[in-house]
C-alpha positions in Angstrom: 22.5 -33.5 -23.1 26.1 -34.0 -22.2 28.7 -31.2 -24.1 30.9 -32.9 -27.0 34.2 -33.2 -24.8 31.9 -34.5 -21.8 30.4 -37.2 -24.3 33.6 -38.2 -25.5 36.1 -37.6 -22.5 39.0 -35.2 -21.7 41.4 -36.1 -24.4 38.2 -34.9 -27.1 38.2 -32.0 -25.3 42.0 -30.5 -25.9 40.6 -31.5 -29.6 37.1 -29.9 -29.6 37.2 -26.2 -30.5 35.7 -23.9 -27.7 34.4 -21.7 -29.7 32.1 -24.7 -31.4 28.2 -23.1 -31.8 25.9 -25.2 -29.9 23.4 -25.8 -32.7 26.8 -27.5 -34.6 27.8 -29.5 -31.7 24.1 -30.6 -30.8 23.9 -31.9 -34.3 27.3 -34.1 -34.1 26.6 -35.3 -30.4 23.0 -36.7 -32.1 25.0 -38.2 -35.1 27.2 -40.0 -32.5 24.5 -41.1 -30.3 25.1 -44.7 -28.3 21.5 -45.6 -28.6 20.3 -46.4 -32.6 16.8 -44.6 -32.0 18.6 -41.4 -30.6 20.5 -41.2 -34.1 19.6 -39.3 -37.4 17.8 -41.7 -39.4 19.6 -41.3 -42.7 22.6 -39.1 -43.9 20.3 -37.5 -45.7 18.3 -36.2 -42.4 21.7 -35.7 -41.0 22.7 -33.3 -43.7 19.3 -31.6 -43.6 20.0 -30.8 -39.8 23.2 -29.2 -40.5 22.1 -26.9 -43.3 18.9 -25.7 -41.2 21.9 -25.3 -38.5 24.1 -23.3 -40.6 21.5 -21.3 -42.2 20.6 -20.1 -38.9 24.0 -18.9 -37.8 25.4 -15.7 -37.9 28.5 -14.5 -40.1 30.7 -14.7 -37.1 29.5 -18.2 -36.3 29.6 -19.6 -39.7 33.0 -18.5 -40.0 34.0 -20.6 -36.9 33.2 -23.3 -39.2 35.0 -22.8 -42.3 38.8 -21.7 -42.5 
C-alpha cells in the first residue's frame, strides 16, 4: 500500500504531517481508494475504523491528532 503523499503526489506531501500514525493514515488512504470495492462500505464502517484506530493509540500518538 502506497504512503498518503505517494497516493496523492508531492504537493500532498509538503501538506501531510510526518508525524501521521500509520493506523490513521491506513484508514484515510482506504477511505480514498480509486477502486469502489477497496472503499469502506458506509461512513458508518468508516467511523468504526477510526475509533478502533484511535483507541489503540498511545497518548503521544493521539495527541498528534488533536491540537
Amino acid at each position: 500500500m502506497a504512503t498518503f503523499a505517494e497516493a496523492l503526489g508531492t504537493f500532498a506531501a509538503s501538506l501531510t504531517p510526518s508525524a501521521l500514525p500509520p493506523e490513521v493514515e491506513g484508514a484515510i488512504l482506504k477511505a480514498l481508494a480509486f477502486r469502489p470495492f477497496e472503499r469502506y462500505a458506509s461512513a458508518g464502517d468508516m467511523a468504526r475504523a477510526l475509533k478502533e484506530t484511535l483507541a489503540n493509540l498511545t497518548p503521544t500518538e493521539a495527541g498528534l491528532l488533536v491540537p
